[in-house]
C-alpha positions as CSV (number, residue, x, y, z in Angstrom):
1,X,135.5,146.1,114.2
2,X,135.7,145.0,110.3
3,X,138.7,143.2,111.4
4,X,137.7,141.3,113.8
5,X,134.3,140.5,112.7
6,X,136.1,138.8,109.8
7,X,138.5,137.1,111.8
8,X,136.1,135.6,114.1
9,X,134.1,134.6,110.5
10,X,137.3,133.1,109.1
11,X,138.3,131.3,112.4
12,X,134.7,129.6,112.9
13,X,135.3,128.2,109.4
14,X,138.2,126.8,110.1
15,X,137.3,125.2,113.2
16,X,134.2,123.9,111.6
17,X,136.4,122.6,108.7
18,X,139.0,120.6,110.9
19,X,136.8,119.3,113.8
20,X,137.3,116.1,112.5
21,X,140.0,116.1,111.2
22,X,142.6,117.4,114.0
23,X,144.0,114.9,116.2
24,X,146.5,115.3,119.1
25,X,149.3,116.0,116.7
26,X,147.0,118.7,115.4
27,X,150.7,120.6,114.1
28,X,152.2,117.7,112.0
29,X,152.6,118.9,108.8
30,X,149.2,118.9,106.6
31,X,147.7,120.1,103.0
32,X,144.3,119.3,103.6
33,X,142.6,122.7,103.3
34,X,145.1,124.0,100.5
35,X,144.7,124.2,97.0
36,X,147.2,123.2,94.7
37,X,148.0,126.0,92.2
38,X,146.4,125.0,88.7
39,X,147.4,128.0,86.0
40,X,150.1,126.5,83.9
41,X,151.7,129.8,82.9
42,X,151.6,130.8,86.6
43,X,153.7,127.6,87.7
44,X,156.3,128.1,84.9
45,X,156.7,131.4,85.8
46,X,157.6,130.5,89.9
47,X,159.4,127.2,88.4
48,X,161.8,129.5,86.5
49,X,162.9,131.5,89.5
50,X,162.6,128.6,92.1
51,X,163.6,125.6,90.1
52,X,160.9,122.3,90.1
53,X,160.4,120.2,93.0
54,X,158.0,122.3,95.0
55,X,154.5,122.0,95.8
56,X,152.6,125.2,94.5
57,X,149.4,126.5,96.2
58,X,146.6,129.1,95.2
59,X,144.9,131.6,97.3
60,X,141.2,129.9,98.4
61,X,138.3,132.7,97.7
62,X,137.1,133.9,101.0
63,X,133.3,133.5,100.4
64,X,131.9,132.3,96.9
65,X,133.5,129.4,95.0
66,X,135.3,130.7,92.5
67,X,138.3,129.7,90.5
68,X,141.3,131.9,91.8
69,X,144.0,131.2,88.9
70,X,141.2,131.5,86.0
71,X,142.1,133.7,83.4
72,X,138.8,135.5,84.1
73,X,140.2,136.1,88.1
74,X,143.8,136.9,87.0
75,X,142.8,139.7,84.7
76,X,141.6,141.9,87.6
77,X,144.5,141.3,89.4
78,X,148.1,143.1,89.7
79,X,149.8,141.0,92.5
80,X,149.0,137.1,93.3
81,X,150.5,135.5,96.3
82,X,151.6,132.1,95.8
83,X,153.0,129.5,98.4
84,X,155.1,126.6,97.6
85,X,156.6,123.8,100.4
86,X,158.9,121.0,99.9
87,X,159.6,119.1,103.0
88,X,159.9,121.5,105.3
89,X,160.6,124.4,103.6
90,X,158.2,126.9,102.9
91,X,158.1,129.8,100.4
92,X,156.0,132.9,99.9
93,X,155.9,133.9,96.0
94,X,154.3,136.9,94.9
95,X,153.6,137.5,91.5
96,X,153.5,140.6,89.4
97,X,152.0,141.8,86.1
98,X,154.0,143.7,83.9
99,X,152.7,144.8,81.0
100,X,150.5,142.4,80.8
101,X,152.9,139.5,81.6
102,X,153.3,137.8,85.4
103,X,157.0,137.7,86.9
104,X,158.1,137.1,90.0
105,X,158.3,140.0,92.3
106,X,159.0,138.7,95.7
107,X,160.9,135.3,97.1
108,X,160.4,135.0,100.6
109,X,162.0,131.5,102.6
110,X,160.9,133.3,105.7
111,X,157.4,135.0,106.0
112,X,155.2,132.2,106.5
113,X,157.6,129.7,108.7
114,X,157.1,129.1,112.3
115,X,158.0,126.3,113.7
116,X,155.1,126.0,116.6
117,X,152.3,126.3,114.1
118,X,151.3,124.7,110.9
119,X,149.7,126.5,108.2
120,X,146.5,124.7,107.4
121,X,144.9,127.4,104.6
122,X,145.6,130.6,102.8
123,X,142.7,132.8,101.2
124,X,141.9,135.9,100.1
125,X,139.0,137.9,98.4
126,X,137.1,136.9,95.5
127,X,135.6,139.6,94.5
128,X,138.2,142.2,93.3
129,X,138.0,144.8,90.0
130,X,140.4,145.8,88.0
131,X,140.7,149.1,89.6
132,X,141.6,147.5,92.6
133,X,145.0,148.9,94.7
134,X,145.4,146.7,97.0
135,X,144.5,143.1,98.2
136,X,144.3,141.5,101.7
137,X,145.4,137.8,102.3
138,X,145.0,135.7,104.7
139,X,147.1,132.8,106.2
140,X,145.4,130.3,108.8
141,X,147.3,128.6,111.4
142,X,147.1,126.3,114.1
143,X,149.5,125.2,116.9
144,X,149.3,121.8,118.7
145,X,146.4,122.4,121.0
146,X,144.5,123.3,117.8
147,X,144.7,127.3,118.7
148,X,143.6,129.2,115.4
149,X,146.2,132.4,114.3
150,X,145.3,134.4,111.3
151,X,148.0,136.4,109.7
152,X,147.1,139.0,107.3
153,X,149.1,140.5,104.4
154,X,148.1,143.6,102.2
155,X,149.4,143.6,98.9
156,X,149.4,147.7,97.5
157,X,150.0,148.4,93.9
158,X,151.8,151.3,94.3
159,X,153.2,150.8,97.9
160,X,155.2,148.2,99.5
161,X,153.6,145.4,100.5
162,X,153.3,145.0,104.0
163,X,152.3,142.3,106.7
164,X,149.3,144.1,108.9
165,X,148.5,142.0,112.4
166,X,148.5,138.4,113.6
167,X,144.9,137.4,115.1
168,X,143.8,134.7,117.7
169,X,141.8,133.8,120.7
170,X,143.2,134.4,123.5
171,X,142.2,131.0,125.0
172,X,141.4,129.1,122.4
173,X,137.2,129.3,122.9
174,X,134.7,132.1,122.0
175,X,134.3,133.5,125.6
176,X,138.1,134.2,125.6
177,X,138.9,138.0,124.2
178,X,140.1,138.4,120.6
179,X,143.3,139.6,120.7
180,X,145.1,141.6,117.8
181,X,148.8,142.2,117.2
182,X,149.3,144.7,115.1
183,X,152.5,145.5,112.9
184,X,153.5,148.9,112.9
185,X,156.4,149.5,110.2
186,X,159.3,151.4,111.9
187,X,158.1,151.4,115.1
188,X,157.1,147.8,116.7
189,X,153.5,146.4,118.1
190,X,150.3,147.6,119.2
191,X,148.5,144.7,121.0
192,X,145.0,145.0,120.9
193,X,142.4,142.5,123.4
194,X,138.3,142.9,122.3
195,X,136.5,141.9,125.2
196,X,132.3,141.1,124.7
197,X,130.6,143.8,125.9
198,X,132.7,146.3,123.8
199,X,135.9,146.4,126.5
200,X,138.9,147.4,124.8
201,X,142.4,147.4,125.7
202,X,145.6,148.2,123.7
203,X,149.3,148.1,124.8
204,X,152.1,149.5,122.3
205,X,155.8,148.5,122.1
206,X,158.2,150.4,120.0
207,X,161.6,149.5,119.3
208,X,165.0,151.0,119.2
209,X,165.4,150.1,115.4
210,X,164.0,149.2,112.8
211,X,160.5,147.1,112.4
212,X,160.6,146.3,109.0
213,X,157.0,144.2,108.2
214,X,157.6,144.8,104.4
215,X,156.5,141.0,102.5
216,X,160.0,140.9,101.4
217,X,162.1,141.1,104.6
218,X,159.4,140.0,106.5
219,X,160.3,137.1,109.4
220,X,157.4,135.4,111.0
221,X,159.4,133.7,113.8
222,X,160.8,137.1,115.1
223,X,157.0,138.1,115.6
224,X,155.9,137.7,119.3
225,X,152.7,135.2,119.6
226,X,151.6,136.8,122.4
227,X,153.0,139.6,124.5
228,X,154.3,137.6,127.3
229,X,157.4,136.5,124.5
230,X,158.6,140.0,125.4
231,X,158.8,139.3,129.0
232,X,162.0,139.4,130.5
233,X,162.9,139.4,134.6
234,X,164.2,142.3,136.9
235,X,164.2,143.5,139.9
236,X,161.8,145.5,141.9
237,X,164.3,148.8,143.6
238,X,161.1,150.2,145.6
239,X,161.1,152.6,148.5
240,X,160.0,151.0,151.6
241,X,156.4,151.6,151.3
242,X,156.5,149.5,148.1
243,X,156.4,150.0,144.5
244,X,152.4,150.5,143.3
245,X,151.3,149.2,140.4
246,X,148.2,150.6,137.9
247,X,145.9,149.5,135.1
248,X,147.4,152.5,133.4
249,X,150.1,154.5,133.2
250,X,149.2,157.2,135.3
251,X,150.0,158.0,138.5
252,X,146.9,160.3,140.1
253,X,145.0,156.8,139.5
254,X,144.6,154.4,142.3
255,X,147.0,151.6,142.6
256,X,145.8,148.2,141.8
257,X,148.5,146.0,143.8
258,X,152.1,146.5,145.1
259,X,155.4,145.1,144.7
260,X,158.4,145.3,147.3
261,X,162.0,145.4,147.6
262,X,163.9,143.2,145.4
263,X,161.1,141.7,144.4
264,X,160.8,139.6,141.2
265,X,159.1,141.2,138.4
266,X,158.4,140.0,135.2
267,X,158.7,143.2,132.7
268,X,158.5,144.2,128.7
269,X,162.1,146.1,129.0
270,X,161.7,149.5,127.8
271,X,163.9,152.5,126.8
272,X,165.5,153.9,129.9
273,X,164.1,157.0,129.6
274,X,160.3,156.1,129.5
275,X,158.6,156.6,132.7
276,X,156.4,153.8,132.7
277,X,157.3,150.0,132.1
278,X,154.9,147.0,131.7
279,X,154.5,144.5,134.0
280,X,153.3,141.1,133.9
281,X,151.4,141.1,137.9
282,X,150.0,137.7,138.9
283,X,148.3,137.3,135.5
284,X,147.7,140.5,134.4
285,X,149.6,143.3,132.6
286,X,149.5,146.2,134.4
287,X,152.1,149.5,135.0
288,X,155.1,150.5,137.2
289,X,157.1,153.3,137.0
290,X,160.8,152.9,135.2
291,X,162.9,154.3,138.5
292,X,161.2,151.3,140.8
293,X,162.6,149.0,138.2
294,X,166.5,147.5,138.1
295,X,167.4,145.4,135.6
296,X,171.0,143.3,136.7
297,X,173.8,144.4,134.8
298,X,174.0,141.1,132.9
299,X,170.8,141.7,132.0
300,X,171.7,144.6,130.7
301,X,174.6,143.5,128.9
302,X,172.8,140.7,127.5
303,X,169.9,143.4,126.1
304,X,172.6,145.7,124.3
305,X,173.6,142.7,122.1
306,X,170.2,141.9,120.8
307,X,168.7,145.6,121.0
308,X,169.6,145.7,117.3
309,X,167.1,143.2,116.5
310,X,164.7,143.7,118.9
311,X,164.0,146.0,122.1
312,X,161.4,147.8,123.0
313,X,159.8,150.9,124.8
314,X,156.5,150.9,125.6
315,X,153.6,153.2,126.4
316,X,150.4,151.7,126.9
317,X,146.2,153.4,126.4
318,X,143.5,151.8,127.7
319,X,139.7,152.3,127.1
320,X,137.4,154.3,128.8
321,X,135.8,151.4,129.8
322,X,138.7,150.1,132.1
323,X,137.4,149.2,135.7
324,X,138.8,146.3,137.3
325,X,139.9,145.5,133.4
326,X,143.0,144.3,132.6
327,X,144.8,142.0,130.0
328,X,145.7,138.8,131.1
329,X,149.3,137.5,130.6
């Protein structure tokens, strides 16, 4: 509830902030909300590793105005993020003190580029100690209809650094659920939708290999925006009474709709050997069972090539509170 209560915080200040200032090419390129990096020692430092030439930026404090490359801020600090752009290029820099001393720890072309969205403002917290293990930062986005996306990074002192979740409004107003996609190292996504009224759903995807979120091999373009970017089609193989379909994956509940023989379905592809796969059902996600499913062998073929960057197997919980609830897609 933290998170989102501060998501929903951050994205109000945004929209506030740019509500006169987007227009209908709300994702052309734009600086307006960032701060250009000040600390002189700081920009030698990234300079030496990434030559000159770059626009440097500094975190923004979340809440109070303070000065986020002071000496006084830096000397409670361990790690400091730093972004840098030139044309359409786009770095993430994190910094490092060693004994005493800032290097560079992490160079990362990829992390914060996405072609559909334009980052408009990076922050993180203010008010950090010395003792301090780990820091969060965020990275606002919007895409073309003016959609806000918050992506979050946790820096650890003593851990890798890894990318948590990827917030938004599902619609794009404040009646629409928040929706989370979380990060889950080794394992793939848990998607998370808050509903008002305390309605809760969550839908996981694992994958076959590796998820690696880690800020150094991080890719932000490989990260889904939504879950409907993992839909792919197949073919409904049901009996002749039909194929039902549930709001979870349980079969003692009562079916919610029906599909048929060779019918179209629009599915997050799964391991073979799960018994339940997700399906995208006139709007809404909801369950069928893996046997009524038949992916083409094309399909199929087409899969095992990229399952080594990305396929999943799901398995889904839903909240108590599920009654004529689901997720739209």
């Amino acid at each position: 509830m933290k998170r989102i209560l501060t998501f929903l915080l951050a994205a109000a200040l945004l929209l506030t902030s740019l509500s006169c200032a987007l227009s209908a090419s709300a994702a052309a390129e734009s600086s307006d909300w960032m701060t250009k990096l000040t600390n002189k020692t700081l920009i030698q430092v990234v300079e030496k590793e990434i030559g000159k030439g770059w626009t440097l930026y500094q975190p923004n404090p979340r809440e109070e105005d303070t000065k986020m490359s002071s000496n006084s801020f830096l000397k409670n600090v361990k790690l400091y993020p730093v972004v840098a752009r030139k044309d359409d290029a786009m770095q993430l820099i994190i910094l490092k003190k060693v004994k005493g001393k800032w290097k560079v720890d992490v160079c990362n072309d990829k992390a914060l580029t996405r072609p559909e969205l334009t980052i408009r403002n990076f922050s993180m917290d203010e008010n950090v100690s010395s003792s301090d293990t780990k820091y969060t930062v965020y990275f606002d986005y919007l895409d073309a209809e003016g959609k806000v996306y918050v992506l979050s990074l946790t820096l650890y002192t003593e851990f890798e650094s890894m990318f948590d979740d990827l917030y938004y409004l599902d619609g794009g107003v404040w009646e629409s659920p928040s929706v989370s996609i979380e990060f889950i190292n080794d394992r793939g996504f848990e998607l998370y939708s808050y509903y008002s009224g305390g309605y809760t759903s969550t839908y996981h995807v694992y994958m076959y290999g590796k998820a690696n979120f880690g800020v150094d091999e991080f890719q932000f373009a490989d990260v889904p925006l939504q879950f409907s970017d993992l839909l792919t089609s197949a073919v409904c193989n049901a009996p002749e009474e039909g194929a039902p379909l549930y709001i979870a994956p349980d079969a003692n509940a009562t079916p919610v709709a029906q599909v048929h023989y060779r019918d179209e379905v629009q599915v997050i592809q799964q391991n073979p050997a799960g018994d339940w796969t997700i399906v995208c059902y006139q709007g809404n996600y909801l369950f069928i069972q893996t046997e009524y499913v038949n992916f083409p062998e094309q399909r199929k073929e087409t899969a095992a090539r990229s399952c080594s960057a990305v396929s999943f197997c799901p398995s889904a919980k839903i909240s108590e509170n599920h009654e004529n609830l689901q997720f739209p897609c």
